[in-house]
C-alpha positions as CSV (number, residue, x, y, z in Angstrom):
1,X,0.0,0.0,0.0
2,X,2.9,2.4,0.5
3,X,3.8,2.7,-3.1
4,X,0.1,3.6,-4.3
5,X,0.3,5.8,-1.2
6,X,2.9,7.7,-2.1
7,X,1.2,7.3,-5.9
8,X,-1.5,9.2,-4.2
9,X,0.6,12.0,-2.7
10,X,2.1,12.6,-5.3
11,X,-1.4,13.2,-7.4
12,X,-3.1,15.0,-4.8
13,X,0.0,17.6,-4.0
14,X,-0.1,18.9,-8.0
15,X,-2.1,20.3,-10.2
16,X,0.3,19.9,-13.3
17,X,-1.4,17.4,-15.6
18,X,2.7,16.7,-16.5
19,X,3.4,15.8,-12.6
20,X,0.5,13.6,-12.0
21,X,1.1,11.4,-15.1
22,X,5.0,11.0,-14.9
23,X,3.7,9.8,-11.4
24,X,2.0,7.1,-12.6
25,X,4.0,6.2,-15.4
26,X,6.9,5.5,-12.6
27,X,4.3,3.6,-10.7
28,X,2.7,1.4,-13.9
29,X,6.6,0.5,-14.2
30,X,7.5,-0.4,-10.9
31,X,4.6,-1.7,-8.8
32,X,3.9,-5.3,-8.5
33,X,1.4,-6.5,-12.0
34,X,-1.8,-7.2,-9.5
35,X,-1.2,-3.7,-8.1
36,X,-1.3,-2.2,-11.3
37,X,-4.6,-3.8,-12.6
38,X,-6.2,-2.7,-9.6
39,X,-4.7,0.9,-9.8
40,X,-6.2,1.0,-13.6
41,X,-9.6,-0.5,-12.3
42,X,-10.0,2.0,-9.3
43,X,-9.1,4.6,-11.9
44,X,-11.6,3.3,-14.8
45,X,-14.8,3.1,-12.2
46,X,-14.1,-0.3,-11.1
47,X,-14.3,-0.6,-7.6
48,X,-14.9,-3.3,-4.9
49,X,-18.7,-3.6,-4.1
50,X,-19.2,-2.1,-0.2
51,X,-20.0,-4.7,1.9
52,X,-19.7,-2.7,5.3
53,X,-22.0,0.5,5.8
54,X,-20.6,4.2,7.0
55,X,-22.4,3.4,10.5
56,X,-20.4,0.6,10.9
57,X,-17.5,2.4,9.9
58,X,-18.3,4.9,12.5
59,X,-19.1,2.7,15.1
60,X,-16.1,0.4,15.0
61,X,-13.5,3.7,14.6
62,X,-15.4,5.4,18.1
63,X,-14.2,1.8,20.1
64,X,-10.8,1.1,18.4
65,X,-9.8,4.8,19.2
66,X,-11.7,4.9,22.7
67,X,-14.0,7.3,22.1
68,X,-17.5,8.1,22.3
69,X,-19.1,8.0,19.0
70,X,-21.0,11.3,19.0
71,X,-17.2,12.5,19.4
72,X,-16.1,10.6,15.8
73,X,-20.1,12.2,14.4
74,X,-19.4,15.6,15.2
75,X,-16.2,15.5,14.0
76,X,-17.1,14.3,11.0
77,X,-18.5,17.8,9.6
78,X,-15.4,19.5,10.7
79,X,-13.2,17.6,8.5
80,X,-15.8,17.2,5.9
81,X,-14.6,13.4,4.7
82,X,-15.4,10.3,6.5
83,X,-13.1,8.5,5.4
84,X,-10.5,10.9,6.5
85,X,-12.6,11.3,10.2
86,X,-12.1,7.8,10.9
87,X,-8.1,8.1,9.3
88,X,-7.6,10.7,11.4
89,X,-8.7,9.3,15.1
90,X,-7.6,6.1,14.9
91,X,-4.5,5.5,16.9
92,X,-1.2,4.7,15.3
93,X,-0.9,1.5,14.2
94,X,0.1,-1.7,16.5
95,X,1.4,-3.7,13.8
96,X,2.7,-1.9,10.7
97,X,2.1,-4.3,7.0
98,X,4.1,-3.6,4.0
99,X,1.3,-5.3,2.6
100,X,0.3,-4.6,-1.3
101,X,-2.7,-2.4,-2.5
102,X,-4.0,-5.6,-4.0
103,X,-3.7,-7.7,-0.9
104,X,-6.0,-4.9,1.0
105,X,-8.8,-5.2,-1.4
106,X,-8.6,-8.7,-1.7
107,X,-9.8,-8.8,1.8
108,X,-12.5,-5.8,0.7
109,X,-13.5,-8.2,-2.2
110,X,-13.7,-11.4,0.4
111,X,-15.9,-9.5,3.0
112,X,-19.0,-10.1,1.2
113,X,-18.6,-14.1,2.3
114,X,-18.3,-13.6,6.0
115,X,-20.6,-12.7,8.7
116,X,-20.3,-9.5,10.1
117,X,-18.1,-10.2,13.5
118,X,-15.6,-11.3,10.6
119,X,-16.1,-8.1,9.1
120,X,-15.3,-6.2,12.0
121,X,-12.0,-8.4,13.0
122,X,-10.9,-7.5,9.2
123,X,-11.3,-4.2,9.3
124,X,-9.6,-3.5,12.8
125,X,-6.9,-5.5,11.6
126,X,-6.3,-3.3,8.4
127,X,-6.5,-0.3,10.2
128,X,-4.1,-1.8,12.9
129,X,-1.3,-2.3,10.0
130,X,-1.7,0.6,8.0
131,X,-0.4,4.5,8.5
132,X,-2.8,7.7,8.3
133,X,-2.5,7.5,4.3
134,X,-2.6,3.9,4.1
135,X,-6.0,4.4,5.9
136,X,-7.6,7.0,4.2
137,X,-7.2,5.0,1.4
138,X,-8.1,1.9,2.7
139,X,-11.6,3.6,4.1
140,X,-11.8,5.5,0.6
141,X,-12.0,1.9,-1.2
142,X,-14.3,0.9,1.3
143,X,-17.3,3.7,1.1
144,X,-16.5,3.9,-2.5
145,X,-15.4,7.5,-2.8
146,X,-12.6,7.0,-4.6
147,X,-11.6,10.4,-7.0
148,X,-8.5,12.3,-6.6
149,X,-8.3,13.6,-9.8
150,X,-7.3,11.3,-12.3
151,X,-9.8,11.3,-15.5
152,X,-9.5,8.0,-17.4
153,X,-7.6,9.7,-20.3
154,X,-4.9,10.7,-18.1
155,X,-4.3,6.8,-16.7
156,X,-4.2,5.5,-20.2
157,X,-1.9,8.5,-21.4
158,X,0.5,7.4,-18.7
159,X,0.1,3.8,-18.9
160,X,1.1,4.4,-22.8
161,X,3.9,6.3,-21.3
162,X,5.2,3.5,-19.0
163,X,4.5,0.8,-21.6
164,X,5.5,2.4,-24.9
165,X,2.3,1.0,-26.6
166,X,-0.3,3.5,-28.2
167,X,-2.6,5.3,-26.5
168,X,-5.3,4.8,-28.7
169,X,-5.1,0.8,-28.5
170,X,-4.7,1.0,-24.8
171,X,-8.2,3.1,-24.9
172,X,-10.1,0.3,-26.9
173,X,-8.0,-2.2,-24.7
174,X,-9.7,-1.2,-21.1
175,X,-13.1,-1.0,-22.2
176,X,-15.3,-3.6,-21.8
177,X,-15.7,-6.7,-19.1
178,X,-13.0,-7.1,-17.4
179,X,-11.9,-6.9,-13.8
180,X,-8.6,-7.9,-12.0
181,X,-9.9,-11.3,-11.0
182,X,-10.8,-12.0,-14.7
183,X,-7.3,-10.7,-16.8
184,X,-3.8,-10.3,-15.9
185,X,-1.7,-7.9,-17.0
186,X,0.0,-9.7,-19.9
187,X,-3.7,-10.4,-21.6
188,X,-4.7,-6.5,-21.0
189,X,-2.1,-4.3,-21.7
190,X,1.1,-6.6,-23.2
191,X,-0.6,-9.2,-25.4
192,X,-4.2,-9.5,-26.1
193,X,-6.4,-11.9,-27.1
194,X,-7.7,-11.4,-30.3
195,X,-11.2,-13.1,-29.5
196,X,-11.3,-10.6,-26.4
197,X,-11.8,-7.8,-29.0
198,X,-15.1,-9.6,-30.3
199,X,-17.1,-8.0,-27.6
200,X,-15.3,-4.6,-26.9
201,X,-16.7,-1.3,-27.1
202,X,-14.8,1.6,-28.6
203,X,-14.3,4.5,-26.5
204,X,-17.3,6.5,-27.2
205,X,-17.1,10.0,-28.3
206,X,-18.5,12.6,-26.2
207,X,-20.2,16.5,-26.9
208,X,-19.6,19.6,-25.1
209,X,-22.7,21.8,-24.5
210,X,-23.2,24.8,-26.7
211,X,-24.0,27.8,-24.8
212,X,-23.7,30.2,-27.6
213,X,-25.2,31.4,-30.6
214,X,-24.8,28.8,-33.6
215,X,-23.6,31.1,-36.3
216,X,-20.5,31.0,-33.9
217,X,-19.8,27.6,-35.7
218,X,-19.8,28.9,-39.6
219,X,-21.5,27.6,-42.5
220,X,-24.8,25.3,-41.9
221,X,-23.7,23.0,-44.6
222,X,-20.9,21.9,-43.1
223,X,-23.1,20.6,-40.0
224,X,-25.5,17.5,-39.6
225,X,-28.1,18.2,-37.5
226,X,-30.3,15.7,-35.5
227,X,-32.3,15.1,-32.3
228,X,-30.7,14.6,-29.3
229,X,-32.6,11.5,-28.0
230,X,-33.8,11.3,-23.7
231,X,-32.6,7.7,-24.0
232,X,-29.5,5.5,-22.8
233,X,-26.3,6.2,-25.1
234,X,-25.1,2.7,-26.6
235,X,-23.4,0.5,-28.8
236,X,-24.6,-2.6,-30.5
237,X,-21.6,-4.5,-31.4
238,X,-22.0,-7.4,-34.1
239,X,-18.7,-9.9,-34.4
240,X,-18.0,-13.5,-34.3
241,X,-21.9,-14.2,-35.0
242,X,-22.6,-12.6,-31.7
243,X,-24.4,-9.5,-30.7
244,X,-23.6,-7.3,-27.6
245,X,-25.2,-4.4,-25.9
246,X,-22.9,-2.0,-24.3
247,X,-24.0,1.5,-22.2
248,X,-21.5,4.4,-22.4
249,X,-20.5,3.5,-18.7
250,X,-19.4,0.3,-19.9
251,X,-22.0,-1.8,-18.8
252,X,-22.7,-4.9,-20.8
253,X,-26.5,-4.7,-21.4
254,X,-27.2,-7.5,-24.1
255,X,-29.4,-9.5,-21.8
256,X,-31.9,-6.5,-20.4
257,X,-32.6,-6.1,-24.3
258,X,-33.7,-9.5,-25.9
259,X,-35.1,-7.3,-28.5
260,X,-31.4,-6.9,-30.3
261,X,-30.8,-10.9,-30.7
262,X,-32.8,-10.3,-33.7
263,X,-30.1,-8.2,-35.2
264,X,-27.9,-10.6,-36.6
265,X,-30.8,-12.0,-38.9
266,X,-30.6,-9.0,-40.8
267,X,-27.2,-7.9,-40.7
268,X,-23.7,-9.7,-41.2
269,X,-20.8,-9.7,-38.7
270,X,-18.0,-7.1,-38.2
271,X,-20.3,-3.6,-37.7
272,X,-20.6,-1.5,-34.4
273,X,-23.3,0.5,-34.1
274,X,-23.1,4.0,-31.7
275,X,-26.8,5.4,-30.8
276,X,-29.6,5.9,-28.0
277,X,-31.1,2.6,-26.6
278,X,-35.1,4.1,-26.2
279,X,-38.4,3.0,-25.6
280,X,-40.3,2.8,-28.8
281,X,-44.2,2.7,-29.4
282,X,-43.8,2.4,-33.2
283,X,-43.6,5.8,-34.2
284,X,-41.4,8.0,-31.4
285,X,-40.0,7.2,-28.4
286,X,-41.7,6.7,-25.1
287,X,-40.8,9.1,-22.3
288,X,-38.0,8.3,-20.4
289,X,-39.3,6.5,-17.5
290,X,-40.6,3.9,-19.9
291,X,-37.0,2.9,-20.4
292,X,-36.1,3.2,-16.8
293,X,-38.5,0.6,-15.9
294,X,-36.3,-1.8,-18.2
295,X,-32.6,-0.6,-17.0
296,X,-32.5,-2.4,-14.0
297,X,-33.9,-6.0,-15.1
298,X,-32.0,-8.7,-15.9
299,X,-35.1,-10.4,-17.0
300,X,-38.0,-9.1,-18.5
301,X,-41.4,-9.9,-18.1
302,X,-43.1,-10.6,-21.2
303,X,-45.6,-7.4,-20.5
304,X,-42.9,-5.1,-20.0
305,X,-41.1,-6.2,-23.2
306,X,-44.9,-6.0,-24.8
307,X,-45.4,-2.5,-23.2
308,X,-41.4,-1.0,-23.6
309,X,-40.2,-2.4,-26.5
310,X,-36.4,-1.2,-26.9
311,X,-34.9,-0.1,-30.4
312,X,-31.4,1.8,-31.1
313,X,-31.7,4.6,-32.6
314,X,-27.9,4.7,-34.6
315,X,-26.6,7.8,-35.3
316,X,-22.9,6.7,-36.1
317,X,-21.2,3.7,-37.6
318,X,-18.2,2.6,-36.2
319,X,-16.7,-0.6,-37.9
320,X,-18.0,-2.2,-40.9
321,X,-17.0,-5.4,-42.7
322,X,-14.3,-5.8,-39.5
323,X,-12.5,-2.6,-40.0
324,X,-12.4,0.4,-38.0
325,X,-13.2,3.3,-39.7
326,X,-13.7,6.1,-37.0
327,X,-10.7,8.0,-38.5
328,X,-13.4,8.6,-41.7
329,X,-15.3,11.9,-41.8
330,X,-18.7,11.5,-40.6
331,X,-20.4,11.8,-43.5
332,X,-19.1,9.5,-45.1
333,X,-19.9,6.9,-42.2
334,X,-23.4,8.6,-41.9
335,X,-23.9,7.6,-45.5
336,X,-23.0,4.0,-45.1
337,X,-25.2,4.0,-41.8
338,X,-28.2,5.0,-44.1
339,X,-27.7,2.5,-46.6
340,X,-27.1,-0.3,-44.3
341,X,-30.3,0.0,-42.5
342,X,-31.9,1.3,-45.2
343,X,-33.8,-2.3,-46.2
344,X,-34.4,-3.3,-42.5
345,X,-37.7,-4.7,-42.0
346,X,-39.8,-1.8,-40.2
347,X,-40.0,-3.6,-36.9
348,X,-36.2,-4.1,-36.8
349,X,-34.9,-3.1,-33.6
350,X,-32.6,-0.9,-35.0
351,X,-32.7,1.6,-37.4
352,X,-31.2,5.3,-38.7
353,X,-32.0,8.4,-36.1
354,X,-33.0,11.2,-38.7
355,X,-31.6,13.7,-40.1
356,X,-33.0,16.9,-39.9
357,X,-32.5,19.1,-43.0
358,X,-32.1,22.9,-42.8
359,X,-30.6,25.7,-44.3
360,X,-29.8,28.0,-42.1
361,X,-29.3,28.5,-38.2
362,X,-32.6,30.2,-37.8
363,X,-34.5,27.6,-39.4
364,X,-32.7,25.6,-37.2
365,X,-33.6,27.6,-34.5
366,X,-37.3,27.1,-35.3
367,X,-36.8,23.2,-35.3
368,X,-35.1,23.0,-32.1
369,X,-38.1,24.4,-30.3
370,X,-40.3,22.3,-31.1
371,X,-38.0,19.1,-29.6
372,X,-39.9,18.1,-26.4
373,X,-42.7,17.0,-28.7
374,X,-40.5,14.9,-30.6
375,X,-39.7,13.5,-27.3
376,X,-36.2,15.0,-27.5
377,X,-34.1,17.0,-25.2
378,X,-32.7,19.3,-28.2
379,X,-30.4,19.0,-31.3
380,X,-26.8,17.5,-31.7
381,X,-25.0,19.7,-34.0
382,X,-22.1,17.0,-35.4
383,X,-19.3,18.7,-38.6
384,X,-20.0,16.1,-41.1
385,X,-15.7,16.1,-41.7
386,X,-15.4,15.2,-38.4
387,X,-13.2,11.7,-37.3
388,X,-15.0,9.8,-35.1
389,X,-12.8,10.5,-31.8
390,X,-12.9,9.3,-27.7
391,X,-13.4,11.5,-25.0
392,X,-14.6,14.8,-24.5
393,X,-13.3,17.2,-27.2
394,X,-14.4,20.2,-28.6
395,X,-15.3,21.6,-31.5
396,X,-16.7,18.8,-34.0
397,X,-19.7,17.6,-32.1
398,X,-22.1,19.6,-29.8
399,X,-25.4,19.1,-27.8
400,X,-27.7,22.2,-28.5
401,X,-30.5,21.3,-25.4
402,X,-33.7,23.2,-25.0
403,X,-33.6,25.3,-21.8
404,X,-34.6,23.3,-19.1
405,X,-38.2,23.3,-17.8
406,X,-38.3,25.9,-14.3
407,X,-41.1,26.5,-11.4
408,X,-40.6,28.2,-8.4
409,X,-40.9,25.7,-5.0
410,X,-40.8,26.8,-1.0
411,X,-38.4,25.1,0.5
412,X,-40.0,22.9,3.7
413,X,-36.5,20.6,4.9
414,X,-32.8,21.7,4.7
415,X,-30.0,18.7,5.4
416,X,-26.2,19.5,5.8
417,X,-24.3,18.6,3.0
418,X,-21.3,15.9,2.7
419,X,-17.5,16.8,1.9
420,X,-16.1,20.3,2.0
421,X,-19.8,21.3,3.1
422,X,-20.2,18.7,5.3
423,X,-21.0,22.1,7.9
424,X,-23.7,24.0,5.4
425,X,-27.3,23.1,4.6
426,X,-26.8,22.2,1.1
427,X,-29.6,19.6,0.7
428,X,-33.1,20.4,0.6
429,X,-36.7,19.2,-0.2
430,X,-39.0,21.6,-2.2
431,X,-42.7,21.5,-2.4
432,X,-45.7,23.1,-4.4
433,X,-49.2,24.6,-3.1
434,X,-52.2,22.5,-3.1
435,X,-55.4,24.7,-1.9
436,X,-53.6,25.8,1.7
437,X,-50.8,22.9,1.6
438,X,-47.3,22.7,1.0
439,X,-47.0,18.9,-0.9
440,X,-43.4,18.1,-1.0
441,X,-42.5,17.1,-4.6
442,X,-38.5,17.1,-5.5
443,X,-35.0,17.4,-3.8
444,X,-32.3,19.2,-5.0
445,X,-28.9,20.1,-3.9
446,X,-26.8,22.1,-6.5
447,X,-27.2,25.4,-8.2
448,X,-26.1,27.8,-5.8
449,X,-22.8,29.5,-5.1
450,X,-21.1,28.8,-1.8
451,X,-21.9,32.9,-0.7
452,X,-25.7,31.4,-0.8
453,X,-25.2,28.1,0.6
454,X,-23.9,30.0,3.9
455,X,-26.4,32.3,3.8
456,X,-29.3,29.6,3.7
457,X,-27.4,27.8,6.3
458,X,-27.1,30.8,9.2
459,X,-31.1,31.4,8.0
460,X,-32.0,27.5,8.6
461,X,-30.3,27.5,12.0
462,X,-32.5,30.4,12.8
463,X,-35.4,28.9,11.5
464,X,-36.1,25.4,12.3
465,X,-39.5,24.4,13.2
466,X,-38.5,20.6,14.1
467,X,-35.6,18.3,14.0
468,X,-35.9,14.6,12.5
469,X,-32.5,13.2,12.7
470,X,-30.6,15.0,10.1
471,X,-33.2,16.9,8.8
472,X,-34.7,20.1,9.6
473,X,-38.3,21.3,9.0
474,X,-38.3,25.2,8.4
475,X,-40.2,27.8,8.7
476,X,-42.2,27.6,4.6
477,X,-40.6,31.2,3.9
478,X,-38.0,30.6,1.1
479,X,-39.0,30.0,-2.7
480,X,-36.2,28.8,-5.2
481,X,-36.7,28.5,-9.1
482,X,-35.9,24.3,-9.2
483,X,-34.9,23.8,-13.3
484,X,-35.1,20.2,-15.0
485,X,-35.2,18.1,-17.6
486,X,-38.3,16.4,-17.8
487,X,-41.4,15.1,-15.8
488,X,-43.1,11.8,-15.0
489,X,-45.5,9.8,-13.3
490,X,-44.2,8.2,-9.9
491,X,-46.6,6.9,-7.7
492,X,-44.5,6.6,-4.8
493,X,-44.1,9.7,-4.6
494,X,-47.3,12.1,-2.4
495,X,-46.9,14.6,-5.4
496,X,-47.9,12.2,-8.0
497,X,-44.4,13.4,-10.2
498,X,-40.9,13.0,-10.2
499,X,-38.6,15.3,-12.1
500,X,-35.4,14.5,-13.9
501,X,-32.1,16.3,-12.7
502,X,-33.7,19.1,-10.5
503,X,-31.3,21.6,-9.4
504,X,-31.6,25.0,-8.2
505,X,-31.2,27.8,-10.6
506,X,-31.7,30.5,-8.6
507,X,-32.5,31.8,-5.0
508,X,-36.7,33.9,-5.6
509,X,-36.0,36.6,-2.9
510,X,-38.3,38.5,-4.8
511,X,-41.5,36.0,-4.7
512,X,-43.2,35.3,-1.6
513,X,-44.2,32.0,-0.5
514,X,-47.7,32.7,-1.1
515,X,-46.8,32.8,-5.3
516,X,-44.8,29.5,-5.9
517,X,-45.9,27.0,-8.1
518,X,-49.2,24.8,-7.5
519,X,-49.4,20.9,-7.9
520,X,-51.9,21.6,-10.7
521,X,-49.1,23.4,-12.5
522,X,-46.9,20.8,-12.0
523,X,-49.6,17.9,-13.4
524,X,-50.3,20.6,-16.4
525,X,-46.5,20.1,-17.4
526,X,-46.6,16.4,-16.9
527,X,-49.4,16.2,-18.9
528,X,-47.8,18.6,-21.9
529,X,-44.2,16.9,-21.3
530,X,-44.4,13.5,-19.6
């Protein structure tokens, strides 16, 4: 552990994007192969599953260090980490390990098989053999809050770096299925297998948001337009006579979508398809949450497949006839998209996302507004010369949204926040009039700058009308504009509604409680939008 340790240091103590990657070069060269995989699997989103909860956590750090555990809670908001708390009041170790990084998360990985007195015996013990960074770590890997500043382009460009292979192939190369306990080094990075490859995403290529006027980016003819689909971003891979569904977060989906097995009767091997995975009544796509009620099923009822059917929706083509061709200008791999789905049968599961034709940024303009009934969230804007690239870069391909949707809400409940505002009021629940009652309807906690946040906070502290555990009911004074991106049905919910990423954009200290949005308003835009 001392060598990622010091890995870590080294990382956290810079900002230079030079320093942090010549670190991990020198530690891709030098630190023992399992050590490695597990460094570029923490680093790629791949992390132990938690099999011991904060309050245990808590708990077990107030009796090692002798304390009483409102002690270890209160400090908690003063440091603003938990995992750092717990580093922090533990005593110094009794028995110091120069044991690996993979050896400690081999014991993470094995806590899931043993009761929880074993649990408890295992984690004492690590925190027993490790220093204060050691154990930050140790409890970071733990709780799963595991980000100091690495992006995933970063990692590869270093492990290129330390391995002199290119950084392009060591993209492709970490995508997919994989884990530590499934690959060694030598099959991931040195020599792959070639029937690996058969069911490996590429990287997928990402858009920046365009905040500005259109005619910043020239001539229209030299743009494709289309809709920007409220779906699941995805590939559909077809190799080796198989078919595989992959999310952009590198989950392997092919068996929550039976729908695609039907691919390969109308298409031959060796194409990769990049597109929105959406709900589909025939004609458009269902709203969102008709998809979400397929995401997390490994099976699927036979209603649900009736009811949701999935299709892809392809807006790029990335290999066909087995050969890469993402270094092609789009248009030409929009044109052999088109003609290859151009005979599907119309039930296919797959088929072309349109273009929209337009001749001028206005016109455009015209279309774009008129995206929600499309069931869209805007218009991607993609420069039809354009190589099909990984990551986030900008200036090829952009995401032109609608603004978002907006009512104003009274705050009812403020919660303290987690991290660096682990001491402010960050979090809070937001509710709309019905007749004389406040009906609580959405949460959100971003939006505001951290000026506001302590402003709120000092005003909640002064306010509270009752305590329930961590959260405070306050006096129904404050109303906030709460923008989002769509609306839909949720009976579990009092309101009726849930809305999709609600955030704060801006404190109403000019509108009384009295004038915040109704639920009727609220169930008028779920019936326009929803």
């Amino acid at each position: 552990m001392k060598a990622f340790s010091r890995l870590f240091k080294a990382i956290d103590q810079s900002t230079k994007t030079s320093v942090k990657t010549a670190a991990l070069a020198e530690y891709f060269r030098n630190a023992p192969e399992e050590d490695r995989l597990w460094t570029i699997a923490l680093f790629s989103g791949r992390r132990p599953k938690r099999a011991v909860t904060t309050t245990q956590l808590r708990e077990w750090a107030a009796e090692r260090a002798g304390l009483p555990l409102w002690l270890v809670e209160e400090s908690y908001p003063v440091v603003g980490d938990l995992a750092e708390t717990i580093a922090l009041v533990l005593p110094p170790p009794s028995s110091p390990s120069e044991q690996t990084l993979s050896h400690w998360i081999n014991i993470l990985v094995d806590l899931s098989q043993v009761d929880q007195d074993i649990r408890k015996a295992q984690i004492l013990a690590a925190w027993d053999g490790l220093d204060e960074t050691g154990r930050f770590l140790f409890n970071k890997l733990i709780t799963g809050g595991f980000r100091i500043g690495v992006s995933r382009k970063l990692m590869t460009r270093a492990l290129a770096q330390a391995t002199g292979q290119d950084e392009a192939a060591l993209a492709l190369r970490l995508m997919g299925d994989w884990t530590p306990q499934t690959t060694t080094w030598q099959a991931l990075i040195e020599a792959p297998d070639p029937q690996a490859d058969d069911s490996r995403p590429y990287p997928f290529y990402l858009a920046y948001q365009l905040d500005s006027a259109p005619e910043a980016l020239g001539a229209p003819e030299d743009w494709l337009a289309e809709w920007k689909w409220d779906g699941i971003r995805g590939q559909l891979i077809l190799r080796g006579g198989a078919h595989h569904v992959w999310s952009r977060g590198e989950e392997l989906m092919t068996d929550r979508f039976p729908e695609f097995a039907r691919v390969p009767d109308f298409l031959p091997p060796g194409h990769v398809f990049d597109g929105e995975l959406v709900a589909w009544d025939g004609t458009q796509p269902l709203p969102f949450n008709a998809l979400q009620k397929r995401i997390g099923r490994k099976t699927v009822p036979k209603k649900l497949l009736k009811d949701a059917p999935v299709i892809l929706l392809a807006y790029d083509l990335l290999e066909a006839a087995g050969q890469d061709i993402r270094d092609r200008p789009f248009a030409e791999r929009r044109a052999m998209l088109d003609t290859l789905l151009a005979d599907l049968p119309p039930d296919a599961p797959l088929r072309a996302s349109p273009r929209i034709t337009f001749d001028s940024w206005e016109a455009l303009a015209a279309t774009r507004a008129t995206a929600r009934e499309q069931r869209a969230e805007g218009l991607m804007l993609k420069r039809l010369d354009a190589p099909y690239l990984a990551g986030r870069k900008k200036g090829d391909w952009w995401k032109w949204k609608l603004d978002p949707l907006s009512v104003d809400a009274v705050m009812i409940y403020a919660q303290q926040g987690h991290g660096r505002r682990a001491n402010l009021f960050t979090d809070f629940t937001f509710a709309a009039w019905d007749g004389n009652d406040l009906v609580p309807f959405t949460k959100a906690y971003s939006g505001l700058t951290d000026a506001e946040f302590n402003e709120i906070t000092t005003w909640v502290r002064r306010n509270t009308l009752q305590r329930f555990g961590p959260v405070r009911q306050v006096r129904p004074e404050l109303v906030f504009e709460i923008a989002f991106e769509g609306i839909q049905p949720s009976p579990r919910h009092k309101s009726g509604l849930a809305l999709r990423f609600p955030r704060m954009a801006r404190w109403r200290r000019d509108k009384p409680a009295q004038e915040a949005n109704t639920l009727a308003d609220l169930r008028d835009m779920l019936a326009a939008y929803g």
